[in-house]
Structure formats: structure tokens, C-alpha cells
DSSP file (Angstrom, degrees, kcal/mol; ACC not computed):
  #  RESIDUE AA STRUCTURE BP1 BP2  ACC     N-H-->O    O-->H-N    N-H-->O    O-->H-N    TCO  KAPPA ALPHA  PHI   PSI    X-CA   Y-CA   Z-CA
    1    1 A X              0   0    0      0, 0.0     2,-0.3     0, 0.0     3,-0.0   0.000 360.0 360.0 360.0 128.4  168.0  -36.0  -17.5
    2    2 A X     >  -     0   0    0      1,-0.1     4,-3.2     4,-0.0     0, 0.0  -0.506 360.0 -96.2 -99.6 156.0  164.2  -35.6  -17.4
    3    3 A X  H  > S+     0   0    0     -2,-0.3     4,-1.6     1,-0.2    -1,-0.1   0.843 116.2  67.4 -33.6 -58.1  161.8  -37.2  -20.4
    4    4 A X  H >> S+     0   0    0      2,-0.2     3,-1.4     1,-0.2     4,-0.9   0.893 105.6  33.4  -7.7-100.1  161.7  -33.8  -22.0
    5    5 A X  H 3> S+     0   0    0      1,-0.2     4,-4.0     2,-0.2     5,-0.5   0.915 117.3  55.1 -33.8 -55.2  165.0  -33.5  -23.0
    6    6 A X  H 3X S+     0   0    0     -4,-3.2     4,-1.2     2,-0.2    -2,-0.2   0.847 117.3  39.3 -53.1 -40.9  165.3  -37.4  -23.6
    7    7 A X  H XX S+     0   0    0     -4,-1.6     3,-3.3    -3,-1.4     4,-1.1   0.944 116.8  48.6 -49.8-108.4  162.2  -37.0  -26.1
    8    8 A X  H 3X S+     0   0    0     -4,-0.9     4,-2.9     1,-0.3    -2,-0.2   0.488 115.7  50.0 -21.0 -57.9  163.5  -33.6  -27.4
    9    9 A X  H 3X S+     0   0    0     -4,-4.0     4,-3.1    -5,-0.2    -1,-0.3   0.938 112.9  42.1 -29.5 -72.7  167.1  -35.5  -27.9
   10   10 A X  H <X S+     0   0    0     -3,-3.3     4,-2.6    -4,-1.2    -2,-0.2   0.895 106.8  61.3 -62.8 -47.4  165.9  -38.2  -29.5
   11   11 A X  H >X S+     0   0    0     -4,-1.1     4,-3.7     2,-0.2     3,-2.2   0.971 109.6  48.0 -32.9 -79.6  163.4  -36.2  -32.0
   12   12 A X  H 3X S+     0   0    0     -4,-2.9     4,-1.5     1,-0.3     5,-0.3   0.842 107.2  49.7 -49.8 -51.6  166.3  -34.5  -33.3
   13   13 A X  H 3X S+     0   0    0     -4,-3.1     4,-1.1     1,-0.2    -1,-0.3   0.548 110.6  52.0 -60.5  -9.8  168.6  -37.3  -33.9
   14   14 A X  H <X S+     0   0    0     -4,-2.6     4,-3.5    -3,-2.2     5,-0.3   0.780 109.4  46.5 -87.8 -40.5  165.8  -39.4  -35.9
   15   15 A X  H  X S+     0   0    0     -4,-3.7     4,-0.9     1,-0.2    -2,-0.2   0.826 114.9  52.2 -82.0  -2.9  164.9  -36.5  -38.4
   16   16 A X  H  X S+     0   0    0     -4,-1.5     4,-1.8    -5,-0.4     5,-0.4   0.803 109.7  46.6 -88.9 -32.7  169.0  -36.1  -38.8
   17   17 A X  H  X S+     0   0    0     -4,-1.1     4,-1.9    -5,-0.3     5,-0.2   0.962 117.0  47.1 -77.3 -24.4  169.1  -39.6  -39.5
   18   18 A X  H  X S+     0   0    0     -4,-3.5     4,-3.4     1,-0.2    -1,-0.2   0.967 109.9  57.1 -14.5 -73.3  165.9  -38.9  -42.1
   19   19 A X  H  X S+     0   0    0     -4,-0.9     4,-1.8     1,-0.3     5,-0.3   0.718 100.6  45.5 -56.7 -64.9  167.4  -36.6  -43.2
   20   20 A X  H  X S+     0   0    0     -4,-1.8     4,-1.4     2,-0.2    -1,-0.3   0.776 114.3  51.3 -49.0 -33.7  170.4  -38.0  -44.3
   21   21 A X  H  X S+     0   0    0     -4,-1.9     4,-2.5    -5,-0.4     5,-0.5   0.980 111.0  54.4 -53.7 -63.6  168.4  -41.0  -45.9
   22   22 A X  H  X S+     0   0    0     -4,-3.4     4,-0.9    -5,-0.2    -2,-0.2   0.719 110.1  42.3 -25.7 -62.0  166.4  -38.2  -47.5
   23   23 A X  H  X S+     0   0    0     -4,-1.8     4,-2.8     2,-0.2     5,-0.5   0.861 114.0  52.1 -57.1 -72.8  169.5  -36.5  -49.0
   24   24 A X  H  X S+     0   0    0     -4,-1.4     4,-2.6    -5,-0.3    -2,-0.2   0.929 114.1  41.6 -56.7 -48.5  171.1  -39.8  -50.1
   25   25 A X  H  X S+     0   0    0     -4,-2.5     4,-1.7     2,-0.2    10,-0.5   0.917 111.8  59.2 -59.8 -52.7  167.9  -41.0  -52.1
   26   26 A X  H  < S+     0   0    0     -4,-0.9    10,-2.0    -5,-0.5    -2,-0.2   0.744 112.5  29.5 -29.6 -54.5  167.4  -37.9  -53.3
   27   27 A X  H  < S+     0   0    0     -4,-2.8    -1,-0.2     8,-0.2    -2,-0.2   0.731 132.2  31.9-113.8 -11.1  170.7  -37.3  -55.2
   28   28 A X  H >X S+     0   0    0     -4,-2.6     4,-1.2    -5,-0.5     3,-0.7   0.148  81.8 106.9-126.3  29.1  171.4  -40.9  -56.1
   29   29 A X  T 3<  +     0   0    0     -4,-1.7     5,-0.1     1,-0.2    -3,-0.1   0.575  62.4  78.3 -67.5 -31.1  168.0  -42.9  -56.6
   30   30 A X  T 34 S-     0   0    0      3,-2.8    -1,-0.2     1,-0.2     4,-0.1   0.243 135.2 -70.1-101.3  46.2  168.1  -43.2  -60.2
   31   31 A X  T <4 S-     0   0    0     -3,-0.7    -1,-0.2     2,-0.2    -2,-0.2   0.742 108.6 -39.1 108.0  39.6  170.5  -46.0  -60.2
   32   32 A X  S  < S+     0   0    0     -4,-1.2    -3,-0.2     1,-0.3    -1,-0.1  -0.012 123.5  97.4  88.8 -28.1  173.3  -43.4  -59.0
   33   33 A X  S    S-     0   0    0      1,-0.1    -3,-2.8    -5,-0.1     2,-0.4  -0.295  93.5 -62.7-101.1 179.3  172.2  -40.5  -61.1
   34   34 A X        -     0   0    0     -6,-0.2    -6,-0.2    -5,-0.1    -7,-0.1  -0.568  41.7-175.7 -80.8 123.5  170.0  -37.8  -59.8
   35   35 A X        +     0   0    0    -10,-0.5     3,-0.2    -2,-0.4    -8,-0.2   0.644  16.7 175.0 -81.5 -44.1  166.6  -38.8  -58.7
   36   36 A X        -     0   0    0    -10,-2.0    -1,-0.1     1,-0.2     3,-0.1   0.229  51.5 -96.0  48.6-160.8  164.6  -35.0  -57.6
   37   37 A X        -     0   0    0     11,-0.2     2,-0.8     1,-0.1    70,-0.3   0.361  50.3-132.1-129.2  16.0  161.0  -35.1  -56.6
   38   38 A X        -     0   0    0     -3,-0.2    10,-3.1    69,-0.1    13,-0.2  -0.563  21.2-160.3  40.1 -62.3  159.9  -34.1  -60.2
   39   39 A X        +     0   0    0     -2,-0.8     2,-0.3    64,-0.5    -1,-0.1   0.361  41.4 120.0  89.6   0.6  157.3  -31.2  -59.9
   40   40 A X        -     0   0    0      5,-0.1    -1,-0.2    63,-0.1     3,-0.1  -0.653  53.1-154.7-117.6 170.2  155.5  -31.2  -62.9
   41   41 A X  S    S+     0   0    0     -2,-0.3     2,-0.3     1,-0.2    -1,-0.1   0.318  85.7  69.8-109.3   8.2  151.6  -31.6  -63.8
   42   42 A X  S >  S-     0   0    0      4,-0.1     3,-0.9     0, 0.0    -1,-0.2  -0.978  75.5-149.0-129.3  97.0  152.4  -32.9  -67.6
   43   43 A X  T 3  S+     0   0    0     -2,-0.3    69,-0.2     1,-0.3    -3,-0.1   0.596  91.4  60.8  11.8 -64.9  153.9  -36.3  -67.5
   44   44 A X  T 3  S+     0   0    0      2,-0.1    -1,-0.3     3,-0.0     3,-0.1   0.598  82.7  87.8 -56.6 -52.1  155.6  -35.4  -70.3
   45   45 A X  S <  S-     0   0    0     -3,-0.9     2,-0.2     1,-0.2    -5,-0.1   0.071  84.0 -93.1 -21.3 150.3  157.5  -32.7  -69.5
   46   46 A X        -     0   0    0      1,-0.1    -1,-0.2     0, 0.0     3,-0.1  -0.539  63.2 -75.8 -88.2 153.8  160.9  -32.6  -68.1
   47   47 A X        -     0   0    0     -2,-0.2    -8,-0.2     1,-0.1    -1,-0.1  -0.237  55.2-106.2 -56.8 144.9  161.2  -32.3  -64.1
   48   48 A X        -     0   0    0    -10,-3.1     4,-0.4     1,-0.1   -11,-0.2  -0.272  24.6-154.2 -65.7 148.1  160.3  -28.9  -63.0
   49   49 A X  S >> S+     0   0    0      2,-0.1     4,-1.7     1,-0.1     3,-0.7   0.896  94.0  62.3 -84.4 -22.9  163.8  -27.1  -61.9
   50   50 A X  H >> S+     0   0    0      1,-0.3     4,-2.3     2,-0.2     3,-0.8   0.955 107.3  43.3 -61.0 -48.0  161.7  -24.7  -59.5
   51   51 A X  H 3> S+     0   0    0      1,-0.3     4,-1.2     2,-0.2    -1,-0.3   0.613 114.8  50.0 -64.4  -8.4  160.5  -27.8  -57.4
   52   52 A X  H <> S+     0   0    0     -3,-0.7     4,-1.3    -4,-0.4    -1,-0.3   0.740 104.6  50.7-115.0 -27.2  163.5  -29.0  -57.4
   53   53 A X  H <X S+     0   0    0     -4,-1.7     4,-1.7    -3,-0.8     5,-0.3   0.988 117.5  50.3 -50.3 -67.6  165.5  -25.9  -56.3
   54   54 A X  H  X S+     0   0    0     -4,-2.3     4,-2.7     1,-0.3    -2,-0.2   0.707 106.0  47.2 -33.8 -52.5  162.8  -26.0  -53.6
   55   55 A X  H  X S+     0   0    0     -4,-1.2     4,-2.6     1,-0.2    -1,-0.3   0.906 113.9  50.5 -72.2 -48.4  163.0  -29.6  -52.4
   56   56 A X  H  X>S+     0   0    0     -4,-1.3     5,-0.9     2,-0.2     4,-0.7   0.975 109.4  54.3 -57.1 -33.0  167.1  -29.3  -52.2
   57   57 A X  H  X5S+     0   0    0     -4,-1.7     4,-1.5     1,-0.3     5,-0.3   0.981 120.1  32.3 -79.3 -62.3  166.6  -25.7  -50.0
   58   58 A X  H  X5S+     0   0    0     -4,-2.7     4,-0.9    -5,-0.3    -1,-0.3   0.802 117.6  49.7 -78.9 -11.9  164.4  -27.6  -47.5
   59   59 A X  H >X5S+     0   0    0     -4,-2.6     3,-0.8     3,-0.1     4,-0.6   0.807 126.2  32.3 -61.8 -90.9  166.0  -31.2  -47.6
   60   60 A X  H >X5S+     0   0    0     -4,-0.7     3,-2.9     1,-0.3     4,-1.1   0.706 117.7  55.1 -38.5 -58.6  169.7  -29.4  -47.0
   61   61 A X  H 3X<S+     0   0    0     -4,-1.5     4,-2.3    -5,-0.9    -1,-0.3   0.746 113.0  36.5 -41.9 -75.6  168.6  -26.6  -45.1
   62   62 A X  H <X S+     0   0    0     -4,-0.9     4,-1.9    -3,-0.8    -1,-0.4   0.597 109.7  65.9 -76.9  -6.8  166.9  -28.4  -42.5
   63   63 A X  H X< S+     0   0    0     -3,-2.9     3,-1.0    -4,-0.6     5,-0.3   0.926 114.1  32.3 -49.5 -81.0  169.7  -31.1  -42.8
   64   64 A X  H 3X S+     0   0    0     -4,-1.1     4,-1.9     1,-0.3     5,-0.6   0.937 116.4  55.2 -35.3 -58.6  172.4  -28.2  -41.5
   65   65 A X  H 3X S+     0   0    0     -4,-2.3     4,-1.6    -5,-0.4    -1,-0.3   0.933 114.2  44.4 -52.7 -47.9  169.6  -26.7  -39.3
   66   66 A X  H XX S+     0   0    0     -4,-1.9     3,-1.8    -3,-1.0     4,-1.6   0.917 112.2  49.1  -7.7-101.8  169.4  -30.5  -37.8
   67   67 A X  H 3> S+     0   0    0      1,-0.2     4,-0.9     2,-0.2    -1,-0.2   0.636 115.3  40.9 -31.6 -58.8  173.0  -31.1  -37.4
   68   68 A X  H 3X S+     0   0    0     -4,-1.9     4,-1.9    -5,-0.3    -1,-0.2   0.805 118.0  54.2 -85.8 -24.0  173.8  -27.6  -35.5
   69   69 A X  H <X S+     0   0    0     -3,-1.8     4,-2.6    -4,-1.6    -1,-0.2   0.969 113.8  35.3 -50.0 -62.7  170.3  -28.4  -33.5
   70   70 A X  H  X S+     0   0    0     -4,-1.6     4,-0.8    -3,-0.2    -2,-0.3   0.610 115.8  65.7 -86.1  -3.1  171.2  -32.0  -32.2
   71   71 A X  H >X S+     0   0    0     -4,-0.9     3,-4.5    -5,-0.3     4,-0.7   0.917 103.7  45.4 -77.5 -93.6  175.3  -30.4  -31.9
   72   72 A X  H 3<>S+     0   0    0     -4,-1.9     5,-2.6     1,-0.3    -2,-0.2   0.590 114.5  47.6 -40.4 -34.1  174.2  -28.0  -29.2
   73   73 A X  H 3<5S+     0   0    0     -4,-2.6    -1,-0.3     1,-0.2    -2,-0.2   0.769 109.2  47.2 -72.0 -19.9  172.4  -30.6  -27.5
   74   74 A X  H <<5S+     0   0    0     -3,-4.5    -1,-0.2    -4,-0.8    -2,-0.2   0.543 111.0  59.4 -89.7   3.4  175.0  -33.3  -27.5
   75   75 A X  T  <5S-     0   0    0     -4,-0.7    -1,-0.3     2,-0.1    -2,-0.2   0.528 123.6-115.0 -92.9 -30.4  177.2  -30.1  -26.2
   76   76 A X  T   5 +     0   0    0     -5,-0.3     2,-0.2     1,-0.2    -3,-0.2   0.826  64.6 150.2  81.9  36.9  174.7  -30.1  -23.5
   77   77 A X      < -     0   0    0     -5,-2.6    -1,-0.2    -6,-0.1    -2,-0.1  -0.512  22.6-173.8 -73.8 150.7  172.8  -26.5  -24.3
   78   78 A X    >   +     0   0    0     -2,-0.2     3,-1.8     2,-0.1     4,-0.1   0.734  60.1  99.1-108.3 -16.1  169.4  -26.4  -23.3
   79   79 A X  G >  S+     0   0    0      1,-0.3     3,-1.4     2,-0.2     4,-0.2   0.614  74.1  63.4 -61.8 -46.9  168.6  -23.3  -24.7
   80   80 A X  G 3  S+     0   0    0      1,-0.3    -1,-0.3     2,-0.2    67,-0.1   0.557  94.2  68.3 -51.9 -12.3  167.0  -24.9  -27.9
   81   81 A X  G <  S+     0   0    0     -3,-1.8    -1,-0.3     1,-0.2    -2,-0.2   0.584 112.4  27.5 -81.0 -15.6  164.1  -26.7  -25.7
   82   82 A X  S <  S+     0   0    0     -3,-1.4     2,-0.2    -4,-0.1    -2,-0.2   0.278  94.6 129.0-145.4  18.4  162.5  -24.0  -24.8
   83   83 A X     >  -     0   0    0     -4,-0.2     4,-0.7     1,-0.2    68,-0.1  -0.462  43.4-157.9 -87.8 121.2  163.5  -21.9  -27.9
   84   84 A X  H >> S+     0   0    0     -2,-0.2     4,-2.9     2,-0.2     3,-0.6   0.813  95.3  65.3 -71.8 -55.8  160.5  -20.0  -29.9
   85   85 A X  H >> S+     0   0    0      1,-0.3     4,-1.9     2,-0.2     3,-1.2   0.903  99.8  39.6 -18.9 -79.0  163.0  -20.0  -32.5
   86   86 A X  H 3> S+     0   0    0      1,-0.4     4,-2.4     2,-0.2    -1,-0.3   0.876 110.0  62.8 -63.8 -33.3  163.3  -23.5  -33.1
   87   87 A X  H <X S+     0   0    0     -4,-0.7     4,-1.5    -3,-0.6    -1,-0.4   0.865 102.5  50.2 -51.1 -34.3  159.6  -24.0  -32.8
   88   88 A X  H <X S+     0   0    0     -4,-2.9     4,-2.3    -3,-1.2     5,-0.3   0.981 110.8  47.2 -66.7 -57.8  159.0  -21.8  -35.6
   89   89 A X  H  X S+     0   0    0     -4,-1.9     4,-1.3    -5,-0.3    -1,-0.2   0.671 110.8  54.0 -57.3 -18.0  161.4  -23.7  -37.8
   90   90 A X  H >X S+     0   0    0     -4,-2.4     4,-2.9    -5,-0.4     3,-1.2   0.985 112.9  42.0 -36.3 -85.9  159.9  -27.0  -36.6
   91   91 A X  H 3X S+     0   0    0     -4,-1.5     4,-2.0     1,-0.3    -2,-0.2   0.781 114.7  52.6 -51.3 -60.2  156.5  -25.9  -37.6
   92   92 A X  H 3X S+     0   0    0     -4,-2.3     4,-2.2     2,-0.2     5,-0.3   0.914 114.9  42.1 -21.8 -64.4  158.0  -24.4  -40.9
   93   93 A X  H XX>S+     0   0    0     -4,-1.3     4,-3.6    -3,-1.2     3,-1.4   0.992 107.5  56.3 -59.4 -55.3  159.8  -27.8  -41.8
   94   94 A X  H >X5S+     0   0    0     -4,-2.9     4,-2.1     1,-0.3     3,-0.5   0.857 110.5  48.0 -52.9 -63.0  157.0  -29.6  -40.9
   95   95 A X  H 3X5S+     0   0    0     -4,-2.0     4,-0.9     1,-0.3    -1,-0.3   0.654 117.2  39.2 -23.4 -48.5  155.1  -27.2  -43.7
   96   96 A X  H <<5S+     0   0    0     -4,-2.2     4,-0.5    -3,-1.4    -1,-0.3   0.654 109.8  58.2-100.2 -16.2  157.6  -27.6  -46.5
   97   97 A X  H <X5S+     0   0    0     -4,-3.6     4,-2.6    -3,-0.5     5,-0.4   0.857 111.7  50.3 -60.4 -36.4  158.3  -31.5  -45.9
   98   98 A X  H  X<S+     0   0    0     -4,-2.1     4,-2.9    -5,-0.5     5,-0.3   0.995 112.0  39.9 -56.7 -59.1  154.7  -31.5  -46.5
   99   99 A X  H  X S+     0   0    0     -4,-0.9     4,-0.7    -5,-0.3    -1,-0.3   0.653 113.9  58.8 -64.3 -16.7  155.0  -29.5  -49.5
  100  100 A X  H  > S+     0   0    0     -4,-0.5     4,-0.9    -3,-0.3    -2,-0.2   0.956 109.1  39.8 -61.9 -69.1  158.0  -31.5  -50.4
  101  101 A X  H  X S+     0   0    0     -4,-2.6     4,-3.3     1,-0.2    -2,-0.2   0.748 106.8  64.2 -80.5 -31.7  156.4  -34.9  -50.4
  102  102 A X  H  < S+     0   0    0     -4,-2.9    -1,-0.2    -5,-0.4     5,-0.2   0.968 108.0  35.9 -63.0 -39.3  153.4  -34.0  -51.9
  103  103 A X  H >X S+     0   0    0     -4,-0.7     4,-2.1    -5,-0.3     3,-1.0   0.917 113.1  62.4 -71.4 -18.3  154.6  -32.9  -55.2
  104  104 A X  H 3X S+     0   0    0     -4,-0.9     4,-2.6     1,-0.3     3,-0.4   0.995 114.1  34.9 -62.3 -53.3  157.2  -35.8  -54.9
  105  105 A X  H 3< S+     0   0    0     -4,-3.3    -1,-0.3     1,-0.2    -2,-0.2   0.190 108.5  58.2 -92.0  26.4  154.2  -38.4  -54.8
  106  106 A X  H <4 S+     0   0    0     -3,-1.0     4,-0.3    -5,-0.1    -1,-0.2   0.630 116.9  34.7-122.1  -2.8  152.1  -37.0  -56.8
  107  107 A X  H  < S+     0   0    0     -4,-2.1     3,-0.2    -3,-0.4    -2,-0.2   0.887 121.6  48.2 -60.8 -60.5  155.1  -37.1  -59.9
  108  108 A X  S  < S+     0   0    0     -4,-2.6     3,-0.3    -5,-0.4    19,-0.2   0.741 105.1  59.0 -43.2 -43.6  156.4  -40.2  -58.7
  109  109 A X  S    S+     0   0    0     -5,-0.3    -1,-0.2     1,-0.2    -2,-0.1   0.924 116.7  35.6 -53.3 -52.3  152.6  -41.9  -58.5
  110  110 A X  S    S+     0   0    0     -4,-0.3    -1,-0.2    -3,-0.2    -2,-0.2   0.307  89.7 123.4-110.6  20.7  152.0  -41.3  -62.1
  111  111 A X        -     0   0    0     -3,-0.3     2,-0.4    -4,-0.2     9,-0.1  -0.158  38.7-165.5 -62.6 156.6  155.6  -41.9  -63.6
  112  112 A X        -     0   0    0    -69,-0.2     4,-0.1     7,-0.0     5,-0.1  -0.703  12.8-132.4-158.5 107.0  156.1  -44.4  -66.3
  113  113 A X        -     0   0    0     -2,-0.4     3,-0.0     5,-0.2     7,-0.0   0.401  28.7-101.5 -38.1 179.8  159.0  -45.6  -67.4
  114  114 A X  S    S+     0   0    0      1,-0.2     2,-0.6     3,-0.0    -1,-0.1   0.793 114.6  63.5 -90.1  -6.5  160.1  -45.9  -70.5
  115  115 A X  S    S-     0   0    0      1,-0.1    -1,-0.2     3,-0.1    -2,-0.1  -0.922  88.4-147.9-100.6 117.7  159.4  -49.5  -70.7
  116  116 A X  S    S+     0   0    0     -2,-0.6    -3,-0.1     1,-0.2    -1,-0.1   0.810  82.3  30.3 -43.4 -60.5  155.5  -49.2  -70.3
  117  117 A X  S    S+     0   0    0      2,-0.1     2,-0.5    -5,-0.1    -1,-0.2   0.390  97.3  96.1-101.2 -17.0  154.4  -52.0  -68.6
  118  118 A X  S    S-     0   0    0      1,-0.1     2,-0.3    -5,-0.0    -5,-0.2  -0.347  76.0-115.5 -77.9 153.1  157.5  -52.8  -66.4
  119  119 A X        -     0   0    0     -2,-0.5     2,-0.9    -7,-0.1     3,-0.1  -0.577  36.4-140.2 -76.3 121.9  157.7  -51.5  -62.4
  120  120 A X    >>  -     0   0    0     -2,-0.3     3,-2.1    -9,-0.1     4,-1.3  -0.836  14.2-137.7-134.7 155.6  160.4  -49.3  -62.4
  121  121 A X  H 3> S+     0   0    0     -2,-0.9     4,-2.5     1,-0.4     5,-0.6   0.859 108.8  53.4 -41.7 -39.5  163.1  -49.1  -59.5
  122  122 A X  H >> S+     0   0    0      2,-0.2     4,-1.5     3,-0.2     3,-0.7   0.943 105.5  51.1 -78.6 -28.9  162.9  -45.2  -59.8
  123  123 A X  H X> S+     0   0    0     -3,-2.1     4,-2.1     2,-0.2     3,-0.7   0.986 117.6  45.5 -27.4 -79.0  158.7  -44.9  -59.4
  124  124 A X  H 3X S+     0   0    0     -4,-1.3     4,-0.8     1,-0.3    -1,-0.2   0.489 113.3  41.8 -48.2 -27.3  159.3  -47.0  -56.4
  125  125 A X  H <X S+     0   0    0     -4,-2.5     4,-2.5    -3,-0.7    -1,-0.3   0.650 115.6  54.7-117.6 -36.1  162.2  -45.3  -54.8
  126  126 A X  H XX S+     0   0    0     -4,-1.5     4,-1.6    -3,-0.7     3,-1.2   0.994 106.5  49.7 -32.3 -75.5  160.4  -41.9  -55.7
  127  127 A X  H 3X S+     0   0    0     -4,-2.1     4,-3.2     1,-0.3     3,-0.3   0.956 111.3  56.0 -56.4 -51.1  157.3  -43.1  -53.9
  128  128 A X  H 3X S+     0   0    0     -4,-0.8     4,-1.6     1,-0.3    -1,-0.3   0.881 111.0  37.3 -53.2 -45.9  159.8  -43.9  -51.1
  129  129 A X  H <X S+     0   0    0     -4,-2.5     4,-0.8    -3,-1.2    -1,-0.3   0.667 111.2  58.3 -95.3  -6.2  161.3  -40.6  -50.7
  130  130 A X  H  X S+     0   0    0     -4,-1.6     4,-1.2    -3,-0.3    -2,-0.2   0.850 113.4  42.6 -65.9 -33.2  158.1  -38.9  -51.2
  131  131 A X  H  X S+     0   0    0     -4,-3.2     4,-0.5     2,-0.2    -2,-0.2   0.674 104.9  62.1 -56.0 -40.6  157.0  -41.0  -48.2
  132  132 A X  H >X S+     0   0    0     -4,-1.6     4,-1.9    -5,-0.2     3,-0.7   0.852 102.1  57.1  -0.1 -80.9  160.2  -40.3  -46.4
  133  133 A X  H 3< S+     0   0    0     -4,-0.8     4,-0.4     2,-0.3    -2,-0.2   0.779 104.1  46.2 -57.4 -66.1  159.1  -36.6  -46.6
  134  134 A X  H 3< S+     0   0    0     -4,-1.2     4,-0.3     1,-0.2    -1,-0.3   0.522 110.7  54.0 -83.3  -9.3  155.9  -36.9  -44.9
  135  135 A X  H XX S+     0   0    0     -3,-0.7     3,-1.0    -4,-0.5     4,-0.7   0.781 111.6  47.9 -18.9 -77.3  157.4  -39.0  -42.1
  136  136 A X  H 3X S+     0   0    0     -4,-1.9     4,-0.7     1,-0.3    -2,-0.2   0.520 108.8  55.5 -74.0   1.1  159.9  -36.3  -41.7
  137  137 A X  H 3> S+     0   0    0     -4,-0.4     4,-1.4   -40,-0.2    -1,-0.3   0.688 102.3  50.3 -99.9 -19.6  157.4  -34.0  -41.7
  138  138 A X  H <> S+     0   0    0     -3,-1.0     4,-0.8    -4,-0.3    -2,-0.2   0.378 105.1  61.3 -94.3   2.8  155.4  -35.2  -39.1
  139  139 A X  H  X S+     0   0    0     -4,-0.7     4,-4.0     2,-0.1     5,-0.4   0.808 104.3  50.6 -61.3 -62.5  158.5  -35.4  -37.0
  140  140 A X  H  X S+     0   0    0     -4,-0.7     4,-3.1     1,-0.2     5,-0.4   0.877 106.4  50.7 -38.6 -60.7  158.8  -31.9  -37.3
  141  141 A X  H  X S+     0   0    0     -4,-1.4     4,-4.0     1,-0.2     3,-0.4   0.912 115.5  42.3 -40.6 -59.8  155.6  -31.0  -36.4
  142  142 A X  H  X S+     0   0    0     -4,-0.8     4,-1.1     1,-0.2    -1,-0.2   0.822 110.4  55.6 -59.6 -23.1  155.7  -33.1  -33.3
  143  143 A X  H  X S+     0   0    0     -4,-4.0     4,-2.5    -3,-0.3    -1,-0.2   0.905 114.5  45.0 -62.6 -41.5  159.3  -31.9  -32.6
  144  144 A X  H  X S+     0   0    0     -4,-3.1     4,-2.5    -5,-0.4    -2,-0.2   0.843 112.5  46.8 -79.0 -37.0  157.6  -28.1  -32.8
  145  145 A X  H  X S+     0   0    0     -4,-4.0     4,-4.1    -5,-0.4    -1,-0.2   0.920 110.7  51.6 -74.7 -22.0  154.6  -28.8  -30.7
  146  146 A X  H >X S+     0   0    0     -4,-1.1     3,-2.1    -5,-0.4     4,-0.8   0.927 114.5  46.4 -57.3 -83.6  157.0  -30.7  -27.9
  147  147 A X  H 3X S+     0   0    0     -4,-2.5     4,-2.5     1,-0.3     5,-0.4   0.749 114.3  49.5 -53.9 -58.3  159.3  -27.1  -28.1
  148  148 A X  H 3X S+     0   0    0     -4,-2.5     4,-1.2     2,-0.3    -1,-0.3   0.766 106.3  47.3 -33.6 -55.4  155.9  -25.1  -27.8
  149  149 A X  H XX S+     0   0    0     -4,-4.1     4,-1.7    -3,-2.1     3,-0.9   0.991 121.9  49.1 -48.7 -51.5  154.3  -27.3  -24.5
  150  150 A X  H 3X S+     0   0    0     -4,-0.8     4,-1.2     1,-0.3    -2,-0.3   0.824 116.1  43.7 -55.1 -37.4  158.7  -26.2  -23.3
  151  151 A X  H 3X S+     0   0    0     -4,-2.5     4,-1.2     2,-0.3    -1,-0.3   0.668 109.9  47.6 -84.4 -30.3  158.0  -22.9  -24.3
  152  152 A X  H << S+     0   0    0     -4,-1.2    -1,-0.2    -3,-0.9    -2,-0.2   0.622 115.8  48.6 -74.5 -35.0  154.7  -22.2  -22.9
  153  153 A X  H  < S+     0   0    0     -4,-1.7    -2,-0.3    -5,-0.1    -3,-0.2   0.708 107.7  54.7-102.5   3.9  155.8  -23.6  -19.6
  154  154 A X  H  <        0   0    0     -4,-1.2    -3,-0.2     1,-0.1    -2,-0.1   0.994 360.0 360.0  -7.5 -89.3  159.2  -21.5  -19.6
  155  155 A X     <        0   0    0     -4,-1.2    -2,-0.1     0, 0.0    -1,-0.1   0.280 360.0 360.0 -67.3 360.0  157.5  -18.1  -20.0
């Protein structure tokens, strides 16, 4: 099995195990109840639902896109290494985890509980999956530029 693959291999299975982190924090963070990425630019205001449709489309999505990704490989396809497809949809994830995590930390940054002065668990665990996010976005990116050098030396 040459480094390529072994890289390529490995890529996938850390942004599915993200992913799944991602996912888990995500719907149970606020002490079990639902946690979201917030979205809004008033404090005050209840979390936006558009960011939050959004952040579910691209955590799940690219979960499932993940899973069927790192499935083909452990199936022992190659066809995804060298894939313009899957480079776009790298470069794509990498683009909306980005967009993901920013609005996640930049709600999460200036939350305030309802007890004023205390740290609270859900800020922090916010901060965490907004951080998460950009992590998993710079996987992507790297994941896409890897399929791109495979793809450039294919053709």
C-alpha cells in the first residue's frame, strides 16, 4: 500500500471520527439538551433556526458523505483517490466547516449565561465545538488538496 493511500486512509477516518464528536456535542452539549452553534448577532435573541438548519446540513451531510467515503476504501476502491468529485466536496466541506465554526464562535465567545458572572459549561463546550469545526475544516482542505496532487497526477 503506498503513503498515498495510507495518508488518504487515514484523512478520512479522522474527520469520521470528528465528525462523530461533532454530531454528539452538537445535539447533546447543553447538559443533554440541544446545544446548535447559535447564529445570531443580538445576544439577546433566540438562536437563529437558519444557522442552525445549515450547521446540521453540513455536520450530517458530510458525516454520511464520510462514512460512504472511508466504506469504499476499507472495501478497497481506489477510485475516490484520484476522484475530482471528492475533491470538490473536500474543498466544499472545508468552506462550510469554516462557515460553520465561525458563527459557532462568534455566538458562543459572547454568550452569557444566565448566572452572569459564573463560567458556564455550555460557553465552553460551544467554544469547543466551534473549534472542533475549524479543525475539521482544515482536515478537509488538506484531504482535498491531497485528492487534487492524485488527481493532477492521474490525468
Amino acid at each position: 500500500m503506498e503513503l498515498r493511500s495510507i495518508l488518504n486512509f487515514v484523512f478520512k477516518g479522522v474527520k469520521l471520527v470528528l465528525g462523530v464528536i461533532i454530531v454528539i456535542l452538537y445535539r447533546t452539549g447543553s447538559n443533554g439538551d440541544f446545544l446548535g452553534v447559535g447564529g445570531t448577532w443580538n445576544l439577546n435573541e433566540e438562536k437563529s433556526p437558519d444557522s442552525e438548519i445549515v450547521a446540521s446540513g453540513v455536520i450530517v451531510g458530510f458525516l454520511i458523505y464520510g462514512s460512504a467515503i472511508l466504506l469504499a476504501a476499507l472495501l478497497g476502491g481506489k477510485d475516490h483517490e484520484d476522484s475530482i468529485v471528492d475533491a470538490i466536496m473536500n474543498i466544499a466541506g472545508g468552506i462550510l466547516y469554516l462557515a460553520v465554526a465561525g458563527t459557532c464562535l462568534h455566538y458562543w465567545h459572547g454568550f452569557i449565561a444566565d448566572r452572569n458572572l459564573e463560567e458556564s459549561t455550555e460557553r465552553v463546550i460551544g467554544l469547543t465545538l466551534g473549534s472542533l469545526c475549524v479543525f475539521q475544516a482544515l482536515f478537509h482542505l488538506i484531504d482535498g488538496a491531497l485528492t487534487c496532487i492524485n488527481v493532477v497526477e492521474f490525468y
